[in-house]
N, C-alpha and C positions, 0 to 999 in steps of 0.2 A: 504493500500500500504506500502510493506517495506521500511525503508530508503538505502539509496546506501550504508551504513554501514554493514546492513543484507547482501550484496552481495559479502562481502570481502573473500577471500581463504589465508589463512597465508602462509606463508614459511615453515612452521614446523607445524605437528600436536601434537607436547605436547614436553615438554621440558626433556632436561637429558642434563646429567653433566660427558664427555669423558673422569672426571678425574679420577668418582667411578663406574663404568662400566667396565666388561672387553672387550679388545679389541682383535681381529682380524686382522693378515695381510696376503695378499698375490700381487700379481702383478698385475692379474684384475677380480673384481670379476663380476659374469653375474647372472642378475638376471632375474630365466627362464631357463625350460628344455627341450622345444617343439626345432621342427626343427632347430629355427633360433640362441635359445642359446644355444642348443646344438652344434647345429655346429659351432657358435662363441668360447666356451669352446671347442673344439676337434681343432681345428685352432689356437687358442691362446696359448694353452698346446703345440701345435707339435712346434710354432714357440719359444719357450722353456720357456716361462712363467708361475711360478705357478697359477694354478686359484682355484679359489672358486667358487662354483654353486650352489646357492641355488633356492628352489623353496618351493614354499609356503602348494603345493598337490605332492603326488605320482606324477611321470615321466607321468604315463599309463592316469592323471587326465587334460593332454593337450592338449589344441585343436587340435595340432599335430596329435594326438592319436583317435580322433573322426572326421577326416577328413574320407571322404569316397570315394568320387571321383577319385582323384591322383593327378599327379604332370604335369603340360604341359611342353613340350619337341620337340621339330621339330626331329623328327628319323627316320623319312620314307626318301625311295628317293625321292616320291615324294611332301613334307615339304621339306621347308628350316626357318632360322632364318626369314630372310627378312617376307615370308606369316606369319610367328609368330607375328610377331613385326607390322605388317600390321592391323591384329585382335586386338592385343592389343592397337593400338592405337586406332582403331572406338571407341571399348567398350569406351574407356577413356575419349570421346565426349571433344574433346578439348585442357583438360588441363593434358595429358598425356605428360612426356619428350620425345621426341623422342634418345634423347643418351642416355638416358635411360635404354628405353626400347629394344632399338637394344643391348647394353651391359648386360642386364638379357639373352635376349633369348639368346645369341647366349651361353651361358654359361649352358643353361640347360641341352647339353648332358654331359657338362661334370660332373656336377652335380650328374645325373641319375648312370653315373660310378662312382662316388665319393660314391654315398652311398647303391650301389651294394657291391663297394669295403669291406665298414664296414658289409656287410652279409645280407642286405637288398632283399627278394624275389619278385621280381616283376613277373606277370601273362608273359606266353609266346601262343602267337599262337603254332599251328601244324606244322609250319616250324622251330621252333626255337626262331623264334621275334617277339618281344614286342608286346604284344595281348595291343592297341592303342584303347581306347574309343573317343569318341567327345561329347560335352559339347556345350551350347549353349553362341552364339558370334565367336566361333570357326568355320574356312569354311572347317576344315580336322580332322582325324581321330588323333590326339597328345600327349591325357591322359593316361600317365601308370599308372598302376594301380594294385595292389594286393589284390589277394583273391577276386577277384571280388569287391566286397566293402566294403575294411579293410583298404587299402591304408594306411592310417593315423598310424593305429596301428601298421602295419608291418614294418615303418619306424619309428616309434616312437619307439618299440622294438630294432632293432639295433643300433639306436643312445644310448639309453638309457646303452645296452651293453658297447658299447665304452665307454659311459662315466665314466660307475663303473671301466674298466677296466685301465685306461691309469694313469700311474702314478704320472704324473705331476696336476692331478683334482682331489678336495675333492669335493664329492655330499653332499651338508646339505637339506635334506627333512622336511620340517615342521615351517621352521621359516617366519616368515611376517616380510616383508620390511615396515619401517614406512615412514621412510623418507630419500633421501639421503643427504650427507653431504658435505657441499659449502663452503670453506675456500677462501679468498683474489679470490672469481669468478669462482673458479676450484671446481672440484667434487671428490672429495678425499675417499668417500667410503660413507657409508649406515650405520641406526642404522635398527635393526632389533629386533623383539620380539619372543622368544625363549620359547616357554612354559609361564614360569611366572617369566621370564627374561630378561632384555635387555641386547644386545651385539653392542657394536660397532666395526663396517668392514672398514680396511684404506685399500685401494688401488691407484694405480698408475692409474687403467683406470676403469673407470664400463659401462658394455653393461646391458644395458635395455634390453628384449626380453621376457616380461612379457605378451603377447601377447593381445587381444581382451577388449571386453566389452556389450558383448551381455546380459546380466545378468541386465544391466540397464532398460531393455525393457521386457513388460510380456511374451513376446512371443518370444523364441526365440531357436536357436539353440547348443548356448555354455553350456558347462558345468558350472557349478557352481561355479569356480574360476575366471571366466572372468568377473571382476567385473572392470575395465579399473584403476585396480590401477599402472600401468607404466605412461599411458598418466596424471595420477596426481600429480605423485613421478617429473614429465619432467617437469610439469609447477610449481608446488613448485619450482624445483631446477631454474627457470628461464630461461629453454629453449623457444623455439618458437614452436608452434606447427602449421598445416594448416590441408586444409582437411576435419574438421571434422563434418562437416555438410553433407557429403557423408559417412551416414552410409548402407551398402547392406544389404538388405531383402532377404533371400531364398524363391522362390516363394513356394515350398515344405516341410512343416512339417507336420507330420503327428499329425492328431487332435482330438485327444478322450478328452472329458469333464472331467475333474479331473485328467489327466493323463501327465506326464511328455514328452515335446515335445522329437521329435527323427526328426531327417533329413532324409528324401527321396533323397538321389542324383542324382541328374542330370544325373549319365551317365542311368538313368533308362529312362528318357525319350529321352537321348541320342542312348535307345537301343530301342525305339519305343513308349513308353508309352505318352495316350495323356489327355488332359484334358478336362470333363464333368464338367457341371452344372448338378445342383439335377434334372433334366427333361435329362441327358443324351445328350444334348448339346455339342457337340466339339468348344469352342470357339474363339483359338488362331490364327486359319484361316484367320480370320478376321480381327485381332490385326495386324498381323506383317508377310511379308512374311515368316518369318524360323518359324513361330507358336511355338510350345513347347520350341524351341531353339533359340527364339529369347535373346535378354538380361536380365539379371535379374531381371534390374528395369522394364522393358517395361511387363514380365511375371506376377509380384509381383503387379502391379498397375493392370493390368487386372484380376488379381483374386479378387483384392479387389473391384473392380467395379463389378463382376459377382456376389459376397456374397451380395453387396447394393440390385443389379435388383433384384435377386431372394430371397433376407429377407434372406438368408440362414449362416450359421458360417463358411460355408466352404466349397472345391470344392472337384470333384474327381479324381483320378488320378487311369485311366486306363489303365493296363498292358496287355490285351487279344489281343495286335500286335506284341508284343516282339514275336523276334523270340528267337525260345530255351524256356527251360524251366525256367521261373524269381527265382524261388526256388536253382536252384543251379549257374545262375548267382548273383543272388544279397542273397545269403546267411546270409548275418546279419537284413537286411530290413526283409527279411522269418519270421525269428525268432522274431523279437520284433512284426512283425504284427500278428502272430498266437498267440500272449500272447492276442490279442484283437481279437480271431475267427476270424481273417483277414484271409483269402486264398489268397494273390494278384496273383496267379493263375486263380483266378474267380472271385472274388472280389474287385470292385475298393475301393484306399485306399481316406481316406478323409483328404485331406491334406486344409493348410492355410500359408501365408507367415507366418516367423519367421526371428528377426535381426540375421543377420549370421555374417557380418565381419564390421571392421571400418577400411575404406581407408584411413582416416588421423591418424596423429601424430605427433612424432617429426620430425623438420625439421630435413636431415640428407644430410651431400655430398657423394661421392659416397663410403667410406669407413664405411660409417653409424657414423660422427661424428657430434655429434648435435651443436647448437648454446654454450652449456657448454662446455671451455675445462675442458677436463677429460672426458665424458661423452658421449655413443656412443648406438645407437639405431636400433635395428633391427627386422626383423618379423612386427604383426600388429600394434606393436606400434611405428613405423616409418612412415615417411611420405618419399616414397623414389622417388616418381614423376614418378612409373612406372605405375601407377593405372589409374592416372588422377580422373576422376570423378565419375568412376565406375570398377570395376575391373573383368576383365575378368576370370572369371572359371578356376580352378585350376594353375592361376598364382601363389597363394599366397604359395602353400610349394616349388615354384620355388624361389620365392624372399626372404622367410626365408633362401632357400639355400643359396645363390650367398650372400645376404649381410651379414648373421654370417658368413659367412666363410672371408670377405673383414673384417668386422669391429673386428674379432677375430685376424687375421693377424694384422691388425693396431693398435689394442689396448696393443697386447703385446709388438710391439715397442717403444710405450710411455714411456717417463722417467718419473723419481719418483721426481713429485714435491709437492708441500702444503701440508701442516699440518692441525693434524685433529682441528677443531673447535670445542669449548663448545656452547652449547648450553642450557642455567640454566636459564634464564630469561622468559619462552616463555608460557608457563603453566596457563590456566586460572583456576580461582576457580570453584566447583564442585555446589556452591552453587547459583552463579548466572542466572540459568535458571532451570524451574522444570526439572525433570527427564523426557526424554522420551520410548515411546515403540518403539524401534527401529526395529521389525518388521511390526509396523504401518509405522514407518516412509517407509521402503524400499519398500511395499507392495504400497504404496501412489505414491513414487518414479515410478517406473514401471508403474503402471496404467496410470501416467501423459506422463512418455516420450511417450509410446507408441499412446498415443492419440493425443497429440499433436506435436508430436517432432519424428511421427512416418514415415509412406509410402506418407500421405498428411500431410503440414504444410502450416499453413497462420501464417499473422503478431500476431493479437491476441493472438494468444494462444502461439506462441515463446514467448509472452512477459511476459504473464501471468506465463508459465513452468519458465521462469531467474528468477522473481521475487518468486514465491514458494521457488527453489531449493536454492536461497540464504537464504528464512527466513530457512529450514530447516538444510542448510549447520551451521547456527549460534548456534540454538540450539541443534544440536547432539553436536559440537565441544563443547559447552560449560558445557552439562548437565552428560556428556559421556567422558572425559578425558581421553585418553592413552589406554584403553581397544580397541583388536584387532577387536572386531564387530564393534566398531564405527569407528575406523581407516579405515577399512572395506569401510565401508557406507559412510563415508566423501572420499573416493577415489571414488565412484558411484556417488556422488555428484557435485564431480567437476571435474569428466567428463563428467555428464548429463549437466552442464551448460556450456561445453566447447561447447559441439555438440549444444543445445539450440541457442547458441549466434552467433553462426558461423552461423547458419540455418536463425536465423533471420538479420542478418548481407547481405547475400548473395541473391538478391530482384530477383532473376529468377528461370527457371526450366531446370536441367540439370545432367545429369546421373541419380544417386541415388537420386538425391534432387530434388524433388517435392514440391513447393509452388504453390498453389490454386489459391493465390492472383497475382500469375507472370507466369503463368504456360503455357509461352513460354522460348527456349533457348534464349539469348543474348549476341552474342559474342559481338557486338560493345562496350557492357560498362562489363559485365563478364567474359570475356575468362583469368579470373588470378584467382589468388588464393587467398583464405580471412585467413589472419597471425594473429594469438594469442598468446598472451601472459599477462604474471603477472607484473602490476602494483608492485612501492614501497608497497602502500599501501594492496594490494592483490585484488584490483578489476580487472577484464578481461579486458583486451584492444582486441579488433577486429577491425582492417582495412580490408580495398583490397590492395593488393599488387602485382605487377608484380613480387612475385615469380614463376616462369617458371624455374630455372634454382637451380632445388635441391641441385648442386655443391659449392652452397653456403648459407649456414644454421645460417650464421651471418645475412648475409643482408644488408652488409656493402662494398662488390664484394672482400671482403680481401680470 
C-alpha cells in the first residue's frame, strides 16, 4: 500500500526561473484551437485585445475537427429552445442547471449564424433548410450537420481560417503548456515548452479550452492529444473542478483487433441503423423505449452487458434500414470501413463503446471564469452545469460555442494585474527514483482506468486505481523531470485520479456513472455535485457539495 505521500500532485511540474527564460506578452492568451478556443480567440481579438493561441497539435488534430455528428440547435418551427432545454435536462438526470441550460439553447441559433457567418457549410434539405438529423435523448429532428458526417471538420476549417486571418491573433502551433502561472492567487500566464525551449507567456487573462481526455482510457474515441492536460494545468493552478466522475462512453466504435478506434455516429442510427448480437439479435427493444436512441449511458451499459451474455468483444451495428444509400450519407464512416472490406451497405459494422467526452471540469460562472482570478474555462474542460450528469448528443460544439465566445468577451475586459512569479525552487532530482518506461507506465495507465474506473465501477477497484495512479504519478515526476512525454503523462495522471476519486467519492448510480456496488439513483442524499480540489500539500480533496449553481465557481456565493 502506498503512503498518502505517493498520492500528492505539486503545483508545478518542474521548476524554471522567469528571470532566464524568455518571455511572452499579450492580453489573453487561450490555450486551444477546437471550437470553444477558437471562438474565445475570435471574440476576444474583435473585443480588441491582443491574443495568443497556442495549441499543442495542428488546428485539423481537434476534437473539434473529429466531431461527426453536429451541432444541436432548435431551427424548425416546429423546435423551440424551451423542447431543447426540456431534453437536455432529462439527459442531465438531475444535476443539470436549468438557467443554464435555457441560456445555451436559446443561443444556439445564433450561434449556427455566427459560424455560417465565418464560411462554415452546413448540409441543406431540397427546400433550402437545414437538412436536421436526431440523435439519441433528442424527441426532434435539431442536429446540423455537414457533409453528412464531417461536421467537426467543416467547422473546424472555418474557424481555423478566421483564426490565421484576423489581425489582432498570433496562432503558435507546437508548443506544450506545462504549467500555468499563479502570482499573489491570480493566473498571470503559462510556461510553455517550445521544441527544446522554455518560454514564459504573461497575460492579463488565460482561457483554458484544451478540450477532452479520452486518451486516458484504452478505448476510446479522441484523438491522440486528448490527454486531459487542461483539467491538470486547473487543478495545479488551484481551481475547483466537479463532474468528473461522469465520464460519457460512445456506445459506437468501430472495433477491429489491432486497429485504431474511429466513431460510428449516432446520426447513423439516428438515420435507422440498429443493433445485433453475434446471433443477429436486435436488443435495444428491450433496454429502453427509444432503443438505439435511447441515452448514451443506458446504450453503452447495454452493449456491454450483451459482449458478457454472448462471451463476445463486440456488437453489431446494422445499416440495411437506413433509408438512402449509407455510402453517400455517411461518407467518411464508407471510407474508413472499406479500408477493413466493411460494405456497411451489406455489412454490419462491429462496433464496442469507446470514452468519448468528460462532462466535468473546471468550475466556471456563466462567462466561463473559474474559481482562479485570471483564469477562464471553456469547451470540455469546463464544468459549465449545462450537462449535468450526462450530456446530451451534440450539445457539446453548442457549448464550446456560447461559452468561448462569453469567456472571450470577458476575458478581454480584464485588466492587467500580477506579476509574473519565479519559480526556481521546485525541481526534484533525477536520481531519486529509477528511471521509468513510460510507455509501460501509460499502457498500465489505460488498461486500469478502463477497467476499473470505466462503464462499471465499484468501491475496490476506485481504491485500488487512487492508490496505483499516485504511486505512479511519484515516480514519472520524479524519474522523468521536465521532458514533455512525462509532463504528458503526469497531466493523464492526475486527471485519471481526478475522475478515480470523484467516482469513488460519489456512493450511487446516475447518468454516466455507474457503480455496481450502489447501482441505484439517489437523489435524497446525491442530487449535488462532488467538488475537487488541490490541497497545500497537493493531495485531492473531494467533498459533496450543493454546487447547483455554476454562477459561482468560488463557492463562497461572492
Amino acid at each position: 500500500m502506498p503512503s498518502p505521500g505517493e498520492s500528492r500532485f505539486p503545483a508545478t511540474l518542474g521548476a524554471f526561473d522567469a528571470r532566464r527564460i524568455p518571455v511572452l506578452q499579450a492580453d489573453v492568451l487561450v490555450i486551444g484551437a477546437g471550437i470553444a478556443g477558437a471562438t474565445a480567440a475570435l471574440h476576444a481579438a474583435d473585443a480588441g485585445a491582443s491574443v495568443l493561441c497556442v495549441s499543442k497539435g495542428e488546428f485539423d488534430e481537434a476534437n473539434t475537427a473529429w466531431a461527426q455528428g453536429g451541432m444541436a440547435a432548435a431551427l424548425r418551427s416546429d423546435d423551440s429552445p424551451e423542447r431543447h432545454a426540456r431534453d437536455t435536462l432529462v439527459v442531465g438526470a438531475g444535476l443539470a442547471a436549468p438557467e443554464v441550460v435555457r441560456e445555451v439553447v436559446s443561443r444556439g441559433p445564433h450561434m449556427v449564424a455566427w459560424l455560417q457567418g465565418l464560411g462554415a457549410r452546413f448540409d441543406r434539405a431540397a427546400d433550402g433548410a437545414f437538412a436536421l438529423g436526431r440523435e439519441g435523448g433528442h424527441s426532434t429532428n435539431r442536429v446540423v450537420h455537414a457533409n453528412g458526417d464531417s461536421t467537426g471538420r467543416e467547422i473546424q476549417r472555418a474557424l481555423s481560417q478566421a483564426l490565421r486571418n484576423h489581425e489582432r491573433i498570433l496562432c503558435k502551433v507546437g508548443p506544450f503548456v506545462r504549467d500555468l502561472l499563479v502570482g499573489d492567487g491570480r493566473c498571470v500566464g503559462a510556461v510553455v515548452l517550445d521544441g527544446d525551449r522554455e518560454l514564459a507567456i504573461h497575460a492579463r487573462a488565460v482561457i483554458l479550452a484544451t478540450g477532452g481526455a479520452g486518451q486516458v482510457y484504452r478505448e476510446t474515441t479522441n484523438p491522440s492529444g486528448a490527454c486531459g492536460d487542461g483539467h491538470a494545468l486547473a487543478f495545479r493552478a488551484g481551481a475547483r473542478l466537479t463532474d468528473l466522475e461522469f465520464v460519457q462512453f460512445h456506445p459506437t466504435v468501430l472495433y477491429i483487433a489491432g486497429a485504431s478506434r474511429f466513431l460510428i455516429s449516432e446520426v447513423v442510427r439516428g438515420a435507422g441503423a440498429v443493433l445485433r448480437d453475434r446471433e443477429g439479435s436486435r436488443f435495444m427493444t428491450a433496454i429502453h423505449p427509444d432503443a438505439e436512441l435511447a441515452p448514451r449511458d443506458i446504450v453503452s451499459r447495454a452493449i456491454l452487458d450483451r459482449m458478457v451474455a454472448t462471451n463476445d468483444t463486440h456488437v453489431y451495428l446494422d445499416l440495411s434500414g437506413v433509408q438512402g444509400d449509407p455510402h453517400e450519407l455517411f461518407p467518411s464512416i464508407s471510407r474508413i470501413c472499406r479500408a477493413f472490406d466493411i460494405d456497411i451497405a451489406r455489412d454490419p459494422i462491429p462496433v464496442r463503446p469507446g470514452a468519448h467526452y468528460m462532462v466535468g471540469g473546471a468550475v466556471v460562472d456563466g462567462d466561463g471564469r473559474t474559481s482562479v482570478p485570471g483564469l477562464w474555462a471553456c469547451g470540455e474542460v469546463a464544468a459549465t452545469g449545462l450537462h449535468g450528469a450526462n450530456r446530451l448528443a451534440s450539445n457539446s460544439l453548442l457549448e464550446g460555442a456560447v461559452f468561448g465566445a462569453s469567456a472571450g468577451t470577458a476575458a478581454a475586459a480584464e485588466p492587467r494585474l500580477g506579476v509574473l512569479p519565479r519559480h526556481d525552487d521546485l525541481a526534484e532530482s533525477s536520481d531519486q527514483a529509477p528511471l521509468l518506461q513510460l510507455d509501460d507506465v501509460l499502457y498500465s495507465l489505460k488498461s486500469l482506468m478502463w477497467r476499473q474506473v470505466g462503464l462499471s465501477r465499484a468501491r475496490d477497484g476506485l481504491t485500488q486505481a487512487v492508490e496505483r495512479i499516485g504511486l505512479w504519478n511519484r515516480y514519472v515526476r520524479r524519474s522523468h523531470p521536465g521532458t514533455r512525454r512525462a509532463c504528458e503523462l503526469q497531466n493523464m495522471l492526475t486527471t485519471s485520479a481526478l475522475v478515480a476519486t470523484a467516482a469513488l467519492t460519489r456512493q450511487e448510480s446516475r447518468g454516466t456513472h455507474f457503480r455496481s456496488d450502489f447501482p441505484t439513483r439517489d437523489d435524497s442524499n446525491w442530487c449535488r455535485r462532488v467538488v475537487l480540489a488541490r490541497a497545500d500539500d497537493g493531495v485531492i480533496l473531494a467533498q459533496p457539495g450543493d454546487l447547483r449553481n455554476p454562477s459561482d465557481p468560488r463557492g463562497d456565493g461572492s
